[in-house]
N, C-alpha and C positions, 0 to 999 in steps of 0.2 A: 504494500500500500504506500510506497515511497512514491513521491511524486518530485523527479530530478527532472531535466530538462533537458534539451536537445545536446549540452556537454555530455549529458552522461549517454545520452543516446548513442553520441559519437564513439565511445570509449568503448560500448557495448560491439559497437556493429563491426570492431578491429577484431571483435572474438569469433562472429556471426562469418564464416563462408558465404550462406546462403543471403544472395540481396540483388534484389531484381528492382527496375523502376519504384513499383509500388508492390510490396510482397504484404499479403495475407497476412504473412506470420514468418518465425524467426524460431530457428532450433540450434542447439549448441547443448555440450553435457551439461553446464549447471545454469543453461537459462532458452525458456521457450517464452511464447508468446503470443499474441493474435490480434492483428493489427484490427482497425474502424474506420476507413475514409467515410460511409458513405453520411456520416453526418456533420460531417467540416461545415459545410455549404449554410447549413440550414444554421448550425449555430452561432456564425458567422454574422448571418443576417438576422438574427435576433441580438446578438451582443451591438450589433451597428445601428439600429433602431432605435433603441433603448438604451443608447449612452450615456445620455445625460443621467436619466434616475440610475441607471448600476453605476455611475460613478460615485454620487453620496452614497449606494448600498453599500459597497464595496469600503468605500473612505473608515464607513462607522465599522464597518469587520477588520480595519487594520487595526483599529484601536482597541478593540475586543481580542483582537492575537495577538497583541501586545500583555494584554493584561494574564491571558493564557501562558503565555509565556514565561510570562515573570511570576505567577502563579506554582507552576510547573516548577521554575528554576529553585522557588524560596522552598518547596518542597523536597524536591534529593536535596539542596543542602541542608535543612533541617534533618532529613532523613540521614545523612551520613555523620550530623555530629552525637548521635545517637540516641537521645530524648524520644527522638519523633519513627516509629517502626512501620511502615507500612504492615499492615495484616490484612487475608484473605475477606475478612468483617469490615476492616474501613471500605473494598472496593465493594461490598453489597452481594460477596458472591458466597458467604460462607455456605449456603445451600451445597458448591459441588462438594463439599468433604463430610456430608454427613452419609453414614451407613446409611444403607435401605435405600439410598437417592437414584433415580434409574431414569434415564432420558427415555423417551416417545419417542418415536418417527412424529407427529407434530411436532415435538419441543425441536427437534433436529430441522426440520421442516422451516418451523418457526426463527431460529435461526439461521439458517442458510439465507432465508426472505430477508431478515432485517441485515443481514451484512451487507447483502448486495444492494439493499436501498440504502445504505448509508456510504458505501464508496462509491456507488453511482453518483450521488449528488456532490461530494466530496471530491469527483473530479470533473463535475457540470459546472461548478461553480469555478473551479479554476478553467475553465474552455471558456466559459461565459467571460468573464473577467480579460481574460486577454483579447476576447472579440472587441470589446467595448473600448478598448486600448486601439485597435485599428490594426493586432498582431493576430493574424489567421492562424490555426492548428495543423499541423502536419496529418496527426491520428492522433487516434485515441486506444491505447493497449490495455488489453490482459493477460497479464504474464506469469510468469508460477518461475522464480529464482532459487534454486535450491530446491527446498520444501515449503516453501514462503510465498502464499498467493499476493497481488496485487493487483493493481492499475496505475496507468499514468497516461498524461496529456505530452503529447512532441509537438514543439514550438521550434522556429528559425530561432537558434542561440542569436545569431548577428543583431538581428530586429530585436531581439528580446534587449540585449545590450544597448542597444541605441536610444529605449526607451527611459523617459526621466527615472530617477528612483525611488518617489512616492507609486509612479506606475506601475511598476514591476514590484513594489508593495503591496500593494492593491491585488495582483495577479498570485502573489504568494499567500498571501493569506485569504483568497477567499475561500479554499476547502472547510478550512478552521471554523472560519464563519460559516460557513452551511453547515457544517458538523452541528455548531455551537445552536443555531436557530432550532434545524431539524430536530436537536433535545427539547428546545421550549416548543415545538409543535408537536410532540408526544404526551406532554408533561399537561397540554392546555387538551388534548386526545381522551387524556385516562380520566382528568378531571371533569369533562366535560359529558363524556358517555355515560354514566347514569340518565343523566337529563335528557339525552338524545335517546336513549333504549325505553326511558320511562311509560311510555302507553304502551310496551309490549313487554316487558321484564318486571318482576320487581325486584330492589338492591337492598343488599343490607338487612335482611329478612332470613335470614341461614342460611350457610354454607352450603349450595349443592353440588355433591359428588359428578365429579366428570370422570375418574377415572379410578383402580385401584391395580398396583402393582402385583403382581403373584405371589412375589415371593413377601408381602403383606400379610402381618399376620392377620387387618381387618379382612383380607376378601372373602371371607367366609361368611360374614356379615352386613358388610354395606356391598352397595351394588349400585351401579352408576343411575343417576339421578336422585337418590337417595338424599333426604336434607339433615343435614346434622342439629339434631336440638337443643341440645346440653351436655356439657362435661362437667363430672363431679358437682350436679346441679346448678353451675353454672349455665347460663343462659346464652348461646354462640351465636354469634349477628353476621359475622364476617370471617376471609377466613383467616386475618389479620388478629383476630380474636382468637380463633385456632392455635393459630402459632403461640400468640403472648401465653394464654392458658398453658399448653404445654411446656412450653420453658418452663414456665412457673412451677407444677407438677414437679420437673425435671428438676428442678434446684430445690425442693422438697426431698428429696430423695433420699433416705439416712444412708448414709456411709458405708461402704464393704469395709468388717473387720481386718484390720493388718496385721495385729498382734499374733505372735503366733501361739500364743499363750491361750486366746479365745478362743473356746469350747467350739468345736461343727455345728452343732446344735443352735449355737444363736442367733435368737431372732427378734423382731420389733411387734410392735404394737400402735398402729396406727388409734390413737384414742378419740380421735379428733373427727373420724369418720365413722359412725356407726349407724347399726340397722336395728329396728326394735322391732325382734324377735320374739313369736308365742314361744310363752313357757313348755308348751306340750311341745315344740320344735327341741328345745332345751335337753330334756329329760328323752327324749328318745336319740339322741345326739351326741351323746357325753362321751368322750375317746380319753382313755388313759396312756395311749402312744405320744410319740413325739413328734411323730407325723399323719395325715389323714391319707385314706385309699385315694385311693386314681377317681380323679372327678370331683371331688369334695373339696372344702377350702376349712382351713382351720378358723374359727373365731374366739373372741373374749370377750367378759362383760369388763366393761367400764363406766365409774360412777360418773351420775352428771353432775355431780358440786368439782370435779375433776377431769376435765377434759383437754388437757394438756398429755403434748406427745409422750408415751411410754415406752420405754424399752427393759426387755426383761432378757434375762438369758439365762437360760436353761440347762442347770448343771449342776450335778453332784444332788446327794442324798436330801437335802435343803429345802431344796426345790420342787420335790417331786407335788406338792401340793399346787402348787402355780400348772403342773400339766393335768390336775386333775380338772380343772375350769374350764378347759378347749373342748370347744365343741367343734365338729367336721358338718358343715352343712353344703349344701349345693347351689352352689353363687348364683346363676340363673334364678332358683325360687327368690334368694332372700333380696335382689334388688328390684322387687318388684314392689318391697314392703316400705314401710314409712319409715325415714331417715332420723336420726339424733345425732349430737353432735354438735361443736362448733366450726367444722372446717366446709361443713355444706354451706351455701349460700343460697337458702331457703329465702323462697315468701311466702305470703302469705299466712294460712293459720299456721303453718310448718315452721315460721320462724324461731320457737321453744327448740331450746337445744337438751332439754327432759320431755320429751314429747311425747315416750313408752307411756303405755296405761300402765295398770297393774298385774294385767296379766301378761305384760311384756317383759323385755328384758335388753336394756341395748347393749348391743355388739359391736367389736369392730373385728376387722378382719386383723390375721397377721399378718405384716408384710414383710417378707426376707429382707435385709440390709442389702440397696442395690438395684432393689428392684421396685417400679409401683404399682398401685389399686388404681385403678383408671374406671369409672361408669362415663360410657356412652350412651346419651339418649339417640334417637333419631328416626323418624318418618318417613313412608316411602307414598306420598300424595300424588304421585303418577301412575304408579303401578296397577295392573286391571283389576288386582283386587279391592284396593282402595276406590278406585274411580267406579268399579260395581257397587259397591257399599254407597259410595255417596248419590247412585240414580236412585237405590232401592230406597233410601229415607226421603228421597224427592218427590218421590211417586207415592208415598206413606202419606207425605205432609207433616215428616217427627223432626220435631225440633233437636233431635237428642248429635253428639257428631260422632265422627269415626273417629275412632282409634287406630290410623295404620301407621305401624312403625313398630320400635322396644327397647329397651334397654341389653345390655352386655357388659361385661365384665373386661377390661385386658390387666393383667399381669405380667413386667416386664418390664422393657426398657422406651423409654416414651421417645427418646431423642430421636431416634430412626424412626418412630411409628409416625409423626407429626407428618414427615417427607414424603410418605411411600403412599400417601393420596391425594390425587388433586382436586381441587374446590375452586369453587367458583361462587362469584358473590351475587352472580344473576340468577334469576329464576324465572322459570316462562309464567304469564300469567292465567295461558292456559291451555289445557293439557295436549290440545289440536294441535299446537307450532312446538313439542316437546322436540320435534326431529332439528329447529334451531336455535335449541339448547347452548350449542357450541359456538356458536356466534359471537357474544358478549364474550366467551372463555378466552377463543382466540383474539378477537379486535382487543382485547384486554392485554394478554401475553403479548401480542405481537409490540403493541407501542412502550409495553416497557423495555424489552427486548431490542427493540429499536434504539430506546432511547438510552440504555447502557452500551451499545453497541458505537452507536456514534458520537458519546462523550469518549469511547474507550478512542477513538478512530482521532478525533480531533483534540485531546489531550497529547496522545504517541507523537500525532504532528505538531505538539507545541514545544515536543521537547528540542532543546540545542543539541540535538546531535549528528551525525552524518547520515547521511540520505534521505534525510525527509524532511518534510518544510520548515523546521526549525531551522537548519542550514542556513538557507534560502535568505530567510525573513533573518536573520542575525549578519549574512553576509554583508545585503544590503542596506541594514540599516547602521553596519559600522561606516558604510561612504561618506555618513553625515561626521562624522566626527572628524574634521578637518585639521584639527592640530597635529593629527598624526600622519607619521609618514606610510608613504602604502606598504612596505615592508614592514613593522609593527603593528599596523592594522590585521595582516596578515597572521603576524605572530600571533597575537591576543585573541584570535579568530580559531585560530586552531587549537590555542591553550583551549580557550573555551569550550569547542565542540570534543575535544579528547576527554575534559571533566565530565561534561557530560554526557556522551558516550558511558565513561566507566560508572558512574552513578546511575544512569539508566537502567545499564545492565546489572546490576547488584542488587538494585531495588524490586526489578520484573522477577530477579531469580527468587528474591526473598520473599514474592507475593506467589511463585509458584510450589516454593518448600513451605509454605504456610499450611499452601492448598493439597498438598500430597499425605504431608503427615497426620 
């Protein structure tokens, strides 16, 4: 994605055998290519037209790559004097390093789309820009260097030269600037599409399920359109909610024992999450082991004047009365029952964190250190069972509503399980256009996607380093500093792009060992 100019073209074509009048394209072992005449003409006469307005366009995008620039610069050097770390979390990408993460053919799809529309415009904008200068385009290429896709614009070096050097400012920095735009017309995209989809979607209304990965340990349970209702009685709106809640969950999480001293046996007590269980469930329930059968989940009672986290660990002779408390019940029945507790976020009459009658008994579950108690609620209001259910009360004239949906249990580790499903914050509003479901999911993915894409695209070109239009834009803008001689100019020129050159590269490597490990 370097975009060098007719120099380096020259440089290139000393390696290139092959070169005819006008050639297609260009092979050599570490560089091919594929040239564009057939759009010189037209963009030509559009840059010529409209010279006057892409000149102020243009003028206000030098001053915005300037600021990119120096932007960029105070960044690696804050970055190298060691305060300041780039991490995989500052660029927005921690998603690729978390387990369970698994790319789509859409996500792939959806990326491939916004690259190409963001170096598309990225080298339209420098074609446009030199047209309006009154400097015509040789081609316009796609090359693949190494292993390293791009594009670039070929321009008469000569002509380029001869032009003032606010002009060929102008010509170098307009990718930057389309980069730079193109993010605030994604950013005004995401924002604004609620309001444009609103007579056919509703936003912000639950999470619905677009997809679930296999190797998932939900897919047994949700199932694409599926809307998520609540976690841990929390109430989910978005899937920005999703996420938060689970971290949160996630940093709840008690400790794996390290000492090597602590017993195998030990385990937690979540207190804070309880279910109020019949006594007759109790009494026919009662395990004196220190683990339940296949299927079962261990429980405790805990008092509600005390509902603060417990941990007990189970050991030695002492003890053995604390395992005679555990009850083995079957998780599916008991989250179907009424909660207690302080750590549900109840309304309603449910708000009582002593909520048991008397012939109740609250529980919570155990939960291994490491691991968590996760209830998912969630509805499936598309599904032809549901959408049956709600002709048959229509045709009754019963006020009463469906119930389609239920609750689940997961045990385990929540950081992967947040990843391994994708949500979407639209929902059709009815159930005839459920087939463009995907519409909002994608027009949604794609502009953000875009618009990381072509901050990534017009940042890389803000850097000062060789072959890309930091070069360019630092070359010419040392012309102005006239007290020095062109040999020092020189100097200081190439000091500069070797620093950063090496700060570039130290900084991308330190964002890619971020992302590995």
């Amino acid at each position: 994605m370097a975009n060098r100019w007719a120099r380096r073209r020259r440089e290139v074509q000393t390696h290139l055998p092959l070169h005819i009048s006008h050639p297609s394209s260009s092979i050599s072992y570490w560089y091919c290519d594929f040239k564009i005449y057939n759009l010189n003409e037209h963009i030509f006469s559009f840059g010529r037209r409209y010279a006057r307005f892409l000149h102020v366009w243009f003028t206000v995008g030098v001053a915005f790559s300037f600021i990119a620039l120096l932007g960029v610069s105070l960044m690696l050097l804050w970055g190298s004097a060691g305060p300041y770390h780039l991490q995989s979390r500052d660029m927005g990408i921690n998603g690729l390093s978390v387990p369970g993460l698994s790319l789509s053919i859409m996500d792939v799809g959806i990326m491939i789309v916004s690259t190409l529309m963001s170096v598309a415009l990225h080298e339209f904008g420098h074609a446009v820009a030199a047209a309006s200068e009154g400097l015509p385009i040789e081609y316009i290429a796609i090359f693949l260097a190494v292993l390293f896709p791009g594009a670039l614009v070929a321009f008469n070096y000569d002509m380029l030269q001869s032009l003032p050097h606010f002009a060929a400012l102008r010509i170098y920095c307009a990718g930057i600037w389309h980069n730079l735009m193109f993010c605030a017309v994604c950013l005004l995209t995401v924002f604004l599409l609620p309001l444009m989809l609103h007579p056919l979607y509703i936003h912000n209304e639950g999470p619905m399920v677009m997809g679930v990965a296999q190797t998932s340990a939900l897919s047994g349970y949700l199932s694409p359109y599926d809307v998520i209702i609540s976690l841990d009685g929390s109430n989910i709106k978005s899937p920005q909610e999703w996420m938060n809640k689970m971290a949160q969950v996630n940093a709840q999480i008690l400790p794996k024992f390290t000492d090597l001293e602590e017993p195998l046996h030990s385990q937690a007590v979540s207190g804070r999450k309880g279910y109020c269980i019949p006594n007759s469930w109790v009494e026919n329930s009662r395990n004196d082991k220190f683990s339940c059968p296949d299927g079962l989940t261990a429980f405790v009672s805990i008092p509600c004047f005390n509902s603060s986290l417990l941990v007990r660990s189970i050991h030695g002779d002492g003890d053995k009365n604390k395992v005679e408390d555990r009850q083995c019940l079957t998780a599916q029945d008991v989250v179907k029952l009424k909660k207690c507790g302080d750590e549900w976020e109840l309304t309603g009459n449910d708000r009582s964190h002593c909520a048991c009658s008397e012939e109740e008994s609250c529980m919570a579950p155990v939960q291994i250190p490491g691991l968590s108690w996760v209830e998912i609620s969630y509805s499936s209001p598309y599904s032809t069972e549901c959408l049956q259910k709600r002709r048959n009360l229509s045709s009754t004239d019963s006020s009463g509503s469906t119930s389609c949906g239920g609750s689940f249990v997961y045990v385990g580790d929540v950081s992967s399980l947040a990843y391994s499903i994708q949500l979407s914050a639209y929902q059709p509003r009815w159930a005839s256009i459920i087939f463009s479901a995907y519409l909002p999911y994608v027009l949604e993915k794609v502009s953000a996607c875009t618009f990381h894409v072509s901050a990534t695209l017009g940042l890389l070109n803000s850097m000062p380093v060789y072959f890309l239009d930091g070069e360019s834009i630092l070359e010419t803008s040392f012309c102005y500093i006239t007290w020095l001689t062109p040999r020092r100019r020189h100097r200081v020129l190439r000091s500069c792009l070797v620093a950063g050159t090496f700060l570039s590269t130290i900084t991308i490597l330190r964002i890619l060992y971020s992302i590995l490990i």
